[in-house]
matplotlib code that plots the C-alpha trace (Angstrom):
import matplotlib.pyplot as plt

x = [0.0, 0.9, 3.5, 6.7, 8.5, 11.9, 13.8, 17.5, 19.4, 18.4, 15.1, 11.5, 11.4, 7.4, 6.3, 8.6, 6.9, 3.4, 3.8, 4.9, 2.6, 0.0, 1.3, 1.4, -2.5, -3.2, -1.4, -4.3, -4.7, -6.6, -4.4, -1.5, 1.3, 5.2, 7.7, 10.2, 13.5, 14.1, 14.7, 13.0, 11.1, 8.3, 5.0, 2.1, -0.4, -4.3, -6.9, -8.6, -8.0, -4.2, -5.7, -6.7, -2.7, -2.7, -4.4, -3.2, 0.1, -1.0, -2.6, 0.9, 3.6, 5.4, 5.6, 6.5, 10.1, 13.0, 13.9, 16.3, 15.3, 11.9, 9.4, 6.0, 3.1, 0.3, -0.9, -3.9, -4.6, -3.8, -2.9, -5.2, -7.8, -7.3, -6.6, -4.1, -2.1, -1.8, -1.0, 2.6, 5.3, 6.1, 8.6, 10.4, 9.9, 12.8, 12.2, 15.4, 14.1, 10.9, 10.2, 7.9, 6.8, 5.3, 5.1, 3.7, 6.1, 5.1, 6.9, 6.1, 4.3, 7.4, 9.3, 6.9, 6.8, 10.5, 10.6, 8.4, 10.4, 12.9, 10.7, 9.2, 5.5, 3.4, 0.8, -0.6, -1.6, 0.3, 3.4, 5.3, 5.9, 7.6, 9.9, 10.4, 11.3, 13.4, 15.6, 16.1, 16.4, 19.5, 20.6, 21.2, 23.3, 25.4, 25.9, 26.0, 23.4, 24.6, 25.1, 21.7, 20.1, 22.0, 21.0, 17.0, 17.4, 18.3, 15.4, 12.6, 10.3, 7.8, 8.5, 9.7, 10.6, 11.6, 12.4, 14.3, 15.5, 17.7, 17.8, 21.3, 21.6, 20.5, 22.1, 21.3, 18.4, 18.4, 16.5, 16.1, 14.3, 12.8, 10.2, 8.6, 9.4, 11.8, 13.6, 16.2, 15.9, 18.9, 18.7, 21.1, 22.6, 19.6, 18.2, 15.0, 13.3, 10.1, 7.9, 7.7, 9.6, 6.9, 6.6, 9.5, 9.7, 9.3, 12.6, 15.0, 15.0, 18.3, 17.3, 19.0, 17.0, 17.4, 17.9, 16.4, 17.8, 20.0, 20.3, 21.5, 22.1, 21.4, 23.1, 22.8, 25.7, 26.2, 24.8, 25.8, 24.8, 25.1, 24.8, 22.7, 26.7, 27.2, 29.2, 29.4, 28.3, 29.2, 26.1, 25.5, 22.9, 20.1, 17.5, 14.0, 12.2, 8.7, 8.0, 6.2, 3.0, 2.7, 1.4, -0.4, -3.7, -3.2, -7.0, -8.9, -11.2, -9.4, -6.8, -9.3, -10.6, -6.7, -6.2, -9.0, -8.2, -4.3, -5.8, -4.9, -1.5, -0.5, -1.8, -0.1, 3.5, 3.0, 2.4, 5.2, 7.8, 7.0, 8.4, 11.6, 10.5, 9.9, 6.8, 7.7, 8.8, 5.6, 3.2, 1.5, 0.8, -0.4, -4.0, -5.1, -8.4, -8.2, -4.7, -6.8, -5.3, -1.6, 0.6, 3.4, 3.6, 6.4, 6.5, 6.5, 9.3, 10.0, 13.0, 10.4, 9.4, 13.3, 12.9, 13.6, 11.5, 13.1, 11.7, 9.0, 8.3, 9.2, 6.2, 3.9, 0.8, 0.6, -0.3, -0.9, -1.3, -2.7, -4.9, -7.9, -8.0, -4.7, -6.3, -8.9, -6.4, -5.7, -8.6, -8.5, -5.3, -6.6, -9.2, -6.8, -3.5, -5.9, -8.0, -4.7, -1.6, -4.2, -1.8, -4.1, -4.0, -4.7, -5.9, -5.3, -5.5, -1.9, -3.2, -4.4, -1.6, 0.4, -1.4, -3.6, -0.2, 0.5, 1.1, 3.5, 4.2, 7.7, 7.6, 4.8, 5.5, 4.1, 2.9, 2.5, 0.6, 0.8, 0.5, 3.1, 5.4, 5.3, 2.0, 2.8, 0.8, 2.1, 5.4, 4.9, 3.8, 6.3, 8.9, 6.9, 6.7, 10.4, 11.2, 9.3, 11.2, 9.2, 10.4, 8.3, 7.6, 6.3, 4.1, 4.1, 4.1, 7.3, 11.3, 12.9, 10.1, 10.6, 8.0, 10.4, 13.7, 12.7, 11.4, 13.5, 11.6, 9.7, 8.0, 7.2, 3.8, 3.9, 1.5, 3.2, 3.1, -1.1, -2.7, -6.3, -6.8, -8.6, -6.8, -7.6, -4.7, -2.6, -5.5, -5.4, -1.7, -2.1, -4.6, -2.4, 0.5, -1.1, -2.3, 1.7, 1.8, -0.6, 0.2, 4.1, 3.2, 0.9, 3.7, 6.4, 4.9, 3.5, -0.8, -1.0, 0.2, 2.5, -0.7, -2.8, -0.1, -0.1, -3.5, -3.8, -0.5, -2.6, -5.9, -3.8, -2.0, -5.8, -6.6, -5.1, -7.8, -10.6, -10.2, -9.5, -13.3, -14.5, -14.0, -16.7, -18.6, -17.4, -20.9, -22.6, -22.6, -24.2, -28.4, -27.2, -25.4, -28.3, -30.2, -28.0, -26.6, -29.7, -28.7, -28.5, -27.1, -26.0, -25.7, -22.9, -23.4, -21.4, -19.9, -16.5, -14.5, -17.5, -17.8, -13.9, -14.4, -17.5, -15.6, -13.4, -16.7, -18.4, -14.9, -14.6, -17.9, -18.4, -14.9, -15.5, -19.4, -19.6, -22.7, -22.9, -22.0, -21.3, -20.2, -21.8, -21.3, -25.0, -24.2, -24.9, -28.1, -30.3, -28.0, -28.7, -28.1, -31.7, -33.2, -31.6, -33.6, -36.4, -38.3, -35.8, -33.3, -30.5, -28.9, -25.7, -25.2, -21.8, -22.2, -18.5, -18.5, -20.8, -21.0, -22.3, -24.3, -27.6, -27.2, -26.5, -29.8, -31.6, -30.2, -30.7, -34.6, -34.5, -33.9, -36.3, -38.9, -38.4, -38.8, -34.7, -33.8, -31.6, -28.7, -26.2, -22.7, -21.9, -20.0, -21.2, -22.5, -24.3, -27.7, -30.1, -33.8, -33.5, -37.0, -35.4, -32.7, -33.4, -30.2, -27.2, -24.0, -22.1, -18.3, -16.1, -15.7, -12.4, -11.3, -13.2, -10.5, -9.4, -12.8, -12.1, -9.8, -12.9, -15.9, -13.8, -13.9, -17.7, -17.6, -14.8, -16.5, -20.0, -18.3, -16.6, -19.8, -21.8, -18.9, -19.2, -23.1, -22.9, -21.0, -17.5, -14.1, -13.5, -9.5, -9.6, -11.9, -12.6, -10.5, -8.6, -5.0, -3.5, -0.1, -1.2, 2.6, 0.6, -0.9]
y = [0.0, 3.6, 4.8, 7.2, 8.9, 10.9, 12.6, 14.5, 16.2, 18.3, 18.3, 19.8, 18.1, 19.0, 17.6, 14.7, 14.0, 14.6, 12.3, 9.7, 9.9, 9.4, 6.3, 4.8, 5.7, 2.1, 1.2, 2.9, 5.7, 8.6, 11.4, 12.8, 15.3, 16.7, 17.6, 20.1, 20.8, 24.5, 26.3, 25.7, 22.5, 23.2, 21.3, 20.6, 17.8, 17.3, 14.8, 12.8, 12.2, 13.1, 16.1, 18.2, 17.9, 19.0, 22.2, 23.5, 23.0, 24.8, 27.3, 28.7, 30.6, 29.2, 25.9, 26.7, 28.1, 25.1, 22.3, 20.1, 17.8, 16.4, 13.4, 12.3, 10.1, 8.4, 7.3, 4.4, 5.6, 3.0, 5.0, 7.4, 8.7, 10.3, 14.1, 16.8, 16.4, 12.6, 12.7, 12.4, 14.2, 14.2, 16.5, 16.6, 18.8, 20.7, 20.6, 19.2, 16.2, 15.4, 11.9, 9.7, 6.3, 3.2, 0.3, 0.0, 0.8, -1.6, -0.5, 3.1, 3.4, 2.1, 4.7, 7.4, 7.4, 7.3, 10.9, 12.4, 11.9, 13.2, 16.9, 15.9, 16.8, 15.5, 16.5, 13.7, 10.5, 8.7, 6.0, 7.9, 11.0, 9.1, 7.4, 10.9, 12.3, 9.2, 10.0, 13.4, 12.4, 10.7, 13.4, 15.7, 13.3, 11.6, 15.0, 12.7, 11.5, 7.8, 7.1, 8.4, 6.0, 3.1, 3.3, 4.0, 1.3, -0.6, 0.6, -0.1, -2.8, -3.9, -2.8, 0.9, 1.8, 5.5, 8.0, 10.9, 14.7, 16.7, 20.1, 20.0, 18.6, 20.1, 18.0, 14.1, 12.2, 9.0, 6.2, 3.0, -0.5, -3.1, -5.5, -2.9, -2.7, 0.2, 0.7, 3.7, 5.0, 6.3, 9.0, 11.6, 14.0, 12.8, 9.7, 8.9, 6.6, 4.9, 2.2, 0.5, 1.4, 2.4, 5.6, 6.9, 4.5, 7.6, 9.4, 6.0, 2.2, 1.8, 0.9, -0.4, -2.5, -1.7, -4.9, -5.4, -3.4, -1.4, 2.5, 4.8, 8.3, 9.8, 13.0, 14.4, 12.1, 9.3, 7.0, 5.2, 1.7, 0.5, -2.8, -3.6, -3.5, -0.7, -1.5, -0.1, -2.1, -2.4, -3.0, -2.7, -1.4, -3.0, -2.1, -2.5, -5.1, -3.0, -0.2, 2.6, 1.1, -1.3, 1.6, 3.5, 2.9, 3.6, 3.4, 2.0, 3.5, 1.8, 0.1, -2.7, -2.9, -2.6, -5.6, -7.7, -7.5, -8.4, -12.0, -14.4, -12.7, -12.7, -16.3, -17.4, -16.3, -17.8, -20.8, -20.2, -19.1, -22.5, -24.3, -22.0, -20.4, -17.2, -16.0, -16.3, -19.7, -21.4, -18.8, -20.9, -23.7, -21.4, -20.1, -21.6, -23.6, -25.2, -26.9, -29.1, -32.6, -31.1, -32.8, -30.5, -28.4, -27.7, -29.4, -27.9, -27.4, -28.5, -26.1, -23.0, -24.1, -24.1, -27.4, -30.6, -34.0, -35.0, -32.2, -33.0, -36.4, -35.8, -34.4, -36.2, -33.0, -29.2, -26.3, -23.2, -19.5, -16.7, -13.8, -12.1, -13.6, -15.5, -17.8, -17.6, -19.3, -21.8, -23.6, -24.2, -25.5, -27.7, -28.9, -29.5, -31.2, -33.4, -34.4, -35.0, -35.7, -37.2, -35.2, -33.9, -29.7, -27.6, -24.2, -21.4, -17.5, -16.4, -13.9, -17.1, -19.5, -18.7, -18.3, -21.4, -23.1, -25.3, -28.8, -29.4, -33.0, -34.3, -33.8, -31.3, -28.0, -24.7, -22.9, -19.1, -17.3, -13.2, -10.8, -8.4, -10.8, -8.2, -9.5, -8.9, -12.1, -13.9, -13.1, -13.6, -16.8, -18.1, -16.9, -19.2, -22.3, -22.1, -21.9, -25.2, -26.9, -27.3, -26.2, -22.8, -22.5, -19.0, -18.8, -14.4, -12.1, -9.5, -10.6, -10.4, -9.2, -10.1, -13.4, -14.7, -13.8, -15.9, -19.0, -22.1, -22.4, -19.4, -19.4, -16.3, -15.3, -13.5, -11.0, -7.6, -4.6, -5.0, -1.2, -2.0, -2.6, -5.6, -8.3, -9.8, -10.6, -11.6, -13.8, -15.6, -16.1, -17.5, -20.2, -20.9, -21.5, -24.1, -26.0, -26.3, -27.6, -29.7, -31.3, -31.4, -33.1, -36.0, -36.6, -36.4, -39.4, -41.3, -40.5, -39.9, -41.3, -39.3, -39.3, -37.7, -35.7, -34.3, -34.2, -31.6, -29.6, -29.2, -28.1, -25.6, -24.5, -23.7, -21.4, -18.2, -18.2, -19.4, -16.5, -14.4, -15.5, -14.8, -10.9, -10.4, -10.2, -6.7, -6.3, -9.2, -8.6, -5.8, -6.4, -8.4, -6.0, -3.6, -6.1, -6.1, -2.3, -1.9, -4.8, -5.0, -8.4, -10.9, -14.6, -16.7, -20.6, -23.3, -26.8, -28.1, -25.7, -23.3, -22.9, -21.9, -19.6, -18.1, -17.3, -14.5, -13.2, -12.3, -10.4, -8.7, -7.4, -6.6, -4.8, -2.3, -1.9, -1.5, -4.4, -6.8, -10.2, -13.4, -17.0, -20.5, -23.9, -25.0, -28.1, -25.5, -24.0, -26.0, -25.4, -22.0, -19.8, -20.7, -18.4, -15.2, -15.9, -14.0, -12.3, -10.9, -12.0, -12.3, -15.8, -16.0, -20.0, -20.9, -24.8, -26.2, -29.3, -31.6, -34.9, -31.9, -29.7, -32.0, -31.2, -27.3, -27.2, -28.6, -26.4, -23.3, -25.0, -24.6, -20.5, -19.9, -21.3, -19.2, -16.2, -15.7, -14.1, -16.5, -16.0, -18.5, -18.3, -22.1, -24.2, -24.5, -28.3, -27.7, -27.6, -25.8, -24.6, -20.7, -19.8, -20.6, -17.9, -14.1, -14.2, -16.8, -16.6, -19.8, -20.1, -22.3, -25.8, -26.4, -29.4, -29.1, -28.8, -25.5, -24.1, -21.5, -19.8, -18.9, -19.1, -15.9, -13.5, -12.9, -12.5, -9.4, -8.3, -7.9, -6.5, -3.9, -2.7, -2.9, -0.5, 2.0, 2.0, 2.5, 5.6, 4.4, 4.3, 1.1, 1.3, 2.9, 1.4, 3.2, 1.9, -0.6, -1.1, -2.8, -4.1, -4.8, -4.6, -3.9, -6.9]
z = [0.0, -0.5, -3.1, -2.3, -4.9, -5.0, -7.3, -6.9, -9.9, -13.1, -13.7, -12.8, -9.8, -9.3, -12.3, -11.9, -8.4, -9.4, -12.6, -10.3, -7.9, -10.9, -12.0, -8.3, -7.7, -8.3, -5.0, -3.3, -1.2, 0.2, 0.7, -1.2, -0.7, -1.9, -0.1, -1.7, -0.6, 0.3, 3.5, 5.5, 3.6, 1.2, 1.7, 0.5, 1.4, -0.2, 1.3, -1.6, -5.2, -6.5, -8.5, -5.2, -4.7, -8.5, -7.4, -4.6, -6.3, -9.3, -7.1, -5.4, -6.9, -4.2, -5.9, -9.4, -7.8, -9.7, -6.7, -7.2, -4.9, -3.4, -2.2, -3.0, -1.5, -1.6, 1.5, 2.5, 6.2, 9.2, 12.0, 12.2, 9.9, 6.3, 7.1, 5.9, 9.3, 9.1, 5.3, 4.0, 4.0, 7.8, 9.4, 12.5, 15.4, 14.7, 11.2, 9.7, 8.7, 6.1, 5.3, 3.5, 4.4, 3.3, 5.6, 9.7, 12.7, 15.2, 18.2, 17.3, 20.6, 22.6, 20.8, 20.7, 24.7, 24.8, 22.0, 24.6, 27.5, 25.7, 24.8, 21.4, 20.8, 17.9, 15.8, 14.1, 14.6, 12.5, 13.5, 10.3, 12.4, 15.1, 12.9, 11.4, 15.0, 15.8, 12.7, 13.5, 17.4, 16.1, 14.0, 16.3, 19.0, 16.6, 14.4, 11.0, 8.9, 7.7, 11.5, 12.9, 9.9, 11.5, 14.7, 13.6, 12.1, 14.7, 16.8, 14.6, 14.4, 11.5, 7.7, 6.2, 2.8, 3.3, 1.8, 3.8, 3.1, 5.4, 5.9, 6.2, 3.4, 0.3, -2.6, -1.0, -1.1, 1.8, 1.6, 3.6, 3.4, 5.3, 3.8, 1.8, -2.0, -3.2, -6.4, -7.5, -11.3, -12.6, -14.9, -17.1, -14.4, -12.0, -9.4, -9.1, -5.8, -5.9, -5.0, -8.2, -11.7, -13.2, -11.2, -13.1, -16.6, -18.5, -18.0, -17.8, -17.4, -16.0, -12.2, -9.3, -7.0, -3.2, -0.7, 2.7, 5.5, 2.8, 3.5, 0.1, -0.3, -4.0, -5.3, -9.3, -10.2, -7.6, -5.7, -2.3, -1.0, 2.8, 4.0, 7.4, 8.8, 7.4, 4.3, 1.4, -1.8, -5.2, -7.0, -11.3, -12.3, -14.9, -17.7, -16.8, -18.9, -19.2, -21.8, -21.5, -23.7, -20.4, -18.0, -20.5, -21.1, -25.0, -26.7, -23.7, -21.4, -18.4, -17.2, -16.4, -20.1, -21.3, -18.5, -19.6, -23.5, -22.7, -21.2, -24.9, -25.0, -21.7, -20.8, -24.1, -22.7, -19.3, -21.3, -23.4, -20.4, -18.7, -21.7, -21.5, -24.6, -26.1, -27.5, -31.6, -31.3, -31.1, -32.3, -35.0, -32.8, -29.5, -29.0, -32.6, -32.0, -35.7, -34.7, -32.4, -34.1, -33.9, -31.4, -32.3, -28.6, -26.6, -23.6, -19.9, -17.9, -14.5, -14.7, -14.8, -11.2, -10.4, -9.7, -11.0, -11.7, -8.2, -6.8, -8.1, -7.3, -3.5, -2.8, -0.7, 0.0, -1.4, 1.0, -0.5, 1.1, -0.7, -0.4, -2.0, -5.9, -5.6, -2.5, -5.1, -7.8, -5.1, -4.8, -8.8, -8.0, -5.3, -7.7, -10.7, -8.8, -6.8, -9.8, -12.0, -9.7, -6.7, -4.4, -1.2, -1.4, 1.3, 0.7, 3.3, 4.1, 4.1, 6.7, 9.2, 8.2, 11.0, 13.7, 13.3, 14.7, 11.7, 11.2, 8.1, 7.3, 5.5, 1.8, 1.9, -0.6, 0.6, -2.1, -2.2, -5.1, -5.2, -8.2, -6.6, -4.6, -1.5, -0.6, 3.4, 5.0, 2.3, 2.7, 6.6, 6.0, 3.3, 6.5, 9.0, 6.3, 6.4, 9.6, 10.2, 7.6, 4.6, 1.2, -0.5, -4.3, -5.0, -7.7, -8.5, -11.1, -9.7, -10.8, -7.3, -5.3, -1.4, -1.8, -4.8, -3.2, 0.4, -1.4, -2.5, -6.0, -8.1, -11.3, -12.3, -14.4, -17.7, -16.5, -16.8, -14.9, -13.9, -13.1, -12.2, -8.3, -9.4, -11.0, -13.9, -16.1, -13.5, -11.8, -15.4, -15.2, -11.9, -13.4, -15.5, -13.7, -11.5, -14.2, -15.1, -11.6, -11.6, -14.4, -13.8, -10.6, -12.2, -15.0, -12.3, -9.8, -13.1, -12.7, -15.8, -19.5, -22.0, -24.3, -21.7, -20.7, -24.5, -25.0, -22.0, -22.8, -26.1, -24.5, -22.5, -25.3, -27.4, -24.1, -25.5, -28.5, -26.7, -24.3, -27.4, -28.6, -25.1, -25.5, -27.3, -23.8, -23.3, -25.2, -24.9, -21.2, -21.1, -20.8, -17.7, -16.3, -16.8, -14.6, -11.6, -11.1, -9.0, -6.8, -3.2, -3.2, -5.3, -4.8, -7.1, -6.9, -8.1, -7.5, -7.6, -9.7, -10.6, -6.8, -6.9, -9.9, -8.9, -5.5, -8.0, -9.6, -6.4, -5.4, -8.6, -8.9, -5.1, -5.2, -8.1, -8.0, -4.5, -4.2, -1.8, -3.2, -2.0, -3.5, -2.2, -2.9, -4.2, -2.2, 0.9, 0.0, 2.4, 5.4, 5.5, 2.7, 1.0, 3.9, 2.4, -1.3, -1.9, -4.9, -7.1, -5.7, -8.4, -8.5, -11.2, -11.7, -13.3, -15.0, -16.5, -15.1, -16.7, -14.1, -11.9, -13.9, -13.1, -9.6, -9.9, -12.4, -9.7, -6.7, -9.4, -10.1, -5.5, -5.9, -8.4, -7.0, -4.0, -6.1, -7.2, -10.6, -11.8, -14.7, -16.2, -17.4, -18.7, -21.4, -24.7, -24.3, -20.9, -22.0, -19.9, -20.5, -21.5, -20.0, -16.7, -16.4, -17.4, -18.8, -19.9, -21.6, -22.8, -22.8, -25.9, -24.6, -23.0, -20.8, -17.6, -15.6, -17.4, -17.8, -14.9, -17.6, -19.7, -17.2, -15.8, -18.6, -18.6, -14.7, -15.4, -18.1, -15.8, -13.3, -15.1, -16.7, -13.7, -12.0, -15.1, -15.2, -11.5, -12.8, -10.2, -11.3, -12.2, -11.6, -8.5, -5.8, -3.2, 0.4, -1.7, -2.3, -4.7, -2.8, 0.3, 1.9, 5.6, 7.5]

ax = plt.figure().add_subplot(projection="3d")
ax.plot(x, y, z, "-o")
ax.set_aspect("equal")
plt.show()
């Protein structure tokens, strides 16, 4: 959560924080401010949307003066409420130091007693302002900067990314890490500091990422690195693999659309990456439905788990930890590696899995699945997994994010840089990728034949162009979106792997149309949930999965007859009786194992256009983040 930005050197260092700050309003927030380096500090600080920072910016003379140095941020409120004295940039008591932050202090109240004891005074709410204080607390015993960062450092407790500006010091930008992302751009005669590389892709791509409990200084020309023992290291820099056509939203309305429409490619290079391949190579053979009878695909790789067959065929039982969408991807998982490999898969809440004091067995793989790979619970939990001696295979979408840098084994989805709060693309991706797995894992202990084992690699491979057909529901979707804007709540049923998909269409649409939805397994209906139908109420019944679709008819047949309003969203060859649902949509065929891959796009398409009907921002919920780096 939150985004920080900093730039140092030659440049209209304003602009250059504002522009950031507008490609990091994905992360979430509700307040935004700069700080600009003059004496004493300018600042400025808007609750809100990004463009009331925009105007009272635009609104100063004051802040049209050149800087060569400042900070930005974004901030999601935790400690304390969102409010122009809680928001970022925080200064010191003394005011020589500003900082922004993006992670939680948890000893801050430990160490906010100790500052007042020691005559500081406060004047928000915030845990930021006492690591602020702290810093310059430091500052002014030890009388030098890099020594006053060291010894904060060894003070706090819970995770930081900051970034720091001294009034003494009016050409060097600090910064300092600790389980919160950070990344330095380096530009001509300039550095830049942010959250994430896109904040700054459009003035350079050479970056330097920043490692945990590392402290830097930037200047116009140099940069520093410190080790946690305060060592300097020698680090080279790199070249960004995005472009700037990834964080633009080119001809779309949204990001979300943009998202949505990049499923067929994006899927198709997973596909392709997990057969240590590059796109071109295969390109007549992936996402063409005619080549149904051609046997020439590449085969997966256990190498793009960083694994090997051994690895592989060690595994006795598959726990995996996730949150929101990717504990979503899980259960599909579940479904597909128990139904293929017939290894037992346990599904959990990345924020319960440690404190439900867990029980792994020998030979059991933890598996974490996380679009940005800072996921904090996640994280958390891939430390605890490890400490009780089972191995960690990270399943995210971020090269070197913290998830992927603690765990043994990584494959990493072909998602791209994903705007939108709510995932789509990289949800798809994570489908994906456990279909891999799963069928790695069956091939590995010998469940399944090299003919079956080719006949589904092929089915995978024809994914790309069935999703590519299912995008004509940007339009198709729309007379039942009409129908369900108006909706106080909506009910989503399904069994077995519709149950686990239909789990991601109640969070997509509840998260950017604001409506009250919830997913049940039809199985449940008469233990409970059946007392909450009444006239009208809308019922969406998702039917892949034909040796079931008798029974989810029937429990669909239960609803309406109560008075429910039901719709369908189904597989071409599930027949159903049209007068029965006031609305239906049928997917392309697919193996029913991977019909979660399709079933999926009308449920982002409906809720996309229920959000925009709803006249909401489809990109930007409201009290949503999209890293979620905070437990």
């Amino acid at each position: 959560m939150c985004g920080i930005v900093g730039f140092v050197g030659q440049g209209n260092t304003k602009d250059i924080l504002l522009a950031g700050l507008s490609r990091l309003e994905y992360r979430g927030y509700d307040s935004a401010g700069i700080a600009l380096y003059s004496q004493p500090f300018t600042l400025v600080k808007a609750v809100g949307k990004l463009e009331e920072l925009k105007k009272k910016v635009a609104s100063s003379k004051e802040y049209q003066l050149p800087y060569s140095m400042g900070i930005g941020h974004t901030r999601w409120a935790t400690h304390g409420k969102a409010s122009e004295k809680n928001a970022h940039p925080h200064l010191s008591m003394h005011k020589e130091v500003v900082l922004v932050h993006n992670g939680i202090i948890e000893n801050f109240a430990e160490l906010k007693n100790f500052l007042q004891e020691q005559g500081y005074s406060f004047y928000s709410d915030t845990d930021t302002e006492v690591a602020v204080n702290l810093i310059e607390y430091y500052y002014r015993k030890d009388k030098d900067i890099l020594k006053a960062l060291f010894s904060v450092q060894k003070e706090l407790k819970g995770s930081y990314a900051f970034a720091i500006m001294f009034q003494e010091d009016e050409k060097t930008l600090y910064a300092m890490r600790k389980d919160s992302p950070l990344i330095v751009g380096k530009g001509e005669n300039a550095f830049y500091l942010a959250s994430d590389v896109s904040a700054f892709l459009d003035y350079t791509k050479e970056i330097y990422p920043v490692e945990n409990r590392e402290i830097l200084s930037l200047s116009e020309k140099e940069i520093h690195i410190y080790n946690k023992n305060a060592g300097e290291v020698q680090r080279s820099s790199s070249i960004a693999e995005l472009d700037q056509s990834q964080i633009h939203k080119g001809d779309y309305l949204h990001f979300m659309e943009k998202e949505i429409f990049e499923q067929p490619k994006v899927v198709k290079d997973t596909l392709l990456y997990a057969c240590n391949q590059e796109n071109e190579e295969t390109e007549g053979n992936v996402g063409n439905a005619g080549n149904a009878g051609n046997s020439e695909y590449p085969e997966f790789s256990y190498e793009a788990f960083s694994m090997t067959e051994k690895d592989f065929q060690e595994i006795s039982r598959v726990r995996v930890i996730a949150c929101g969408s990717a504990y979503h991807a899980g259960w599909v998982l579940k479904s597909v590696c128990e139904s293929l490999a017939r290894v037992p898969v346990q599904v959990e809440l990345a924020s319960e899995f440690r404190y439900n004091h867990p029980i792994l067995e020998k030979g059991e793989l933890v598996i974490s699945i996380s679009q940005s790979g800072e996921t904090a619970d996640t994280l958390a939990a891939v430390k605890e997994a490890k400490k009780l001696g089972a191995k960690t295979l990270s399943i995210v979408n971020v090269k070197g994010s913290a998830i992927a840098r603690e765990s043994d084994f990584v494959f990493y989805t072909q998602a791209g840089p994903e705007i939108a709060v709510a995932t789509t693309k990289a949800y798809s991706c994570q489908l994906t990728a456990g279909y891999i797995f799963s069928l790695l894992l069956a091939k590995a202990k010998g469940k399944i034949s090299k003919e079956e084992t080719q006949s589904l690699t092929e089915e995978l491979f024809l994914l790309p162009g069935k999703i590519q057909q299912c995008l004509s529901f940007d339009q198709e979707i729309l007379p039942m979106a009409k129908e369900l804007k108006d909706a106080d709540n909506i009910f989503f049923l399904g069994r077995g792997l519709d149950w686990a998909i239909s789990m991601e269409g109640a969070l997509k649409l509840k998260e950017i149309s604001y409506i009250h939805c919830e997913s049940y397994s039809s199985g449940e209906l008469k233990h409970g949930t059946i007392s909450l139908i009444e006239k009208g109420s809308p019922v969406i019944g998702l039917l892949s999965q034909e040796e079931l679709a008798g029974k989810s008819i029937s429990n669909i047949h239960e609803v309406r007859s109560r008075g429910a309003k039901c719709f369908a969203i189904r597989m071409e060859d599930i027949a159903i009786e049209e007068e029965d649902f006031a609305g239906s949509l049928s997917v392309p065929k697919t193996h029913p194992l991977f019909a979660g891959s399709l079933l999926v796009l009308p449920l982002q398409f409906l809720s996309y256009q229920v959000s925009l009907l709803k006249g909401f921002d489809p990109d930007k919920p409201r009290n949503l983040a999209k890293s979620v780096t905070v437990e």
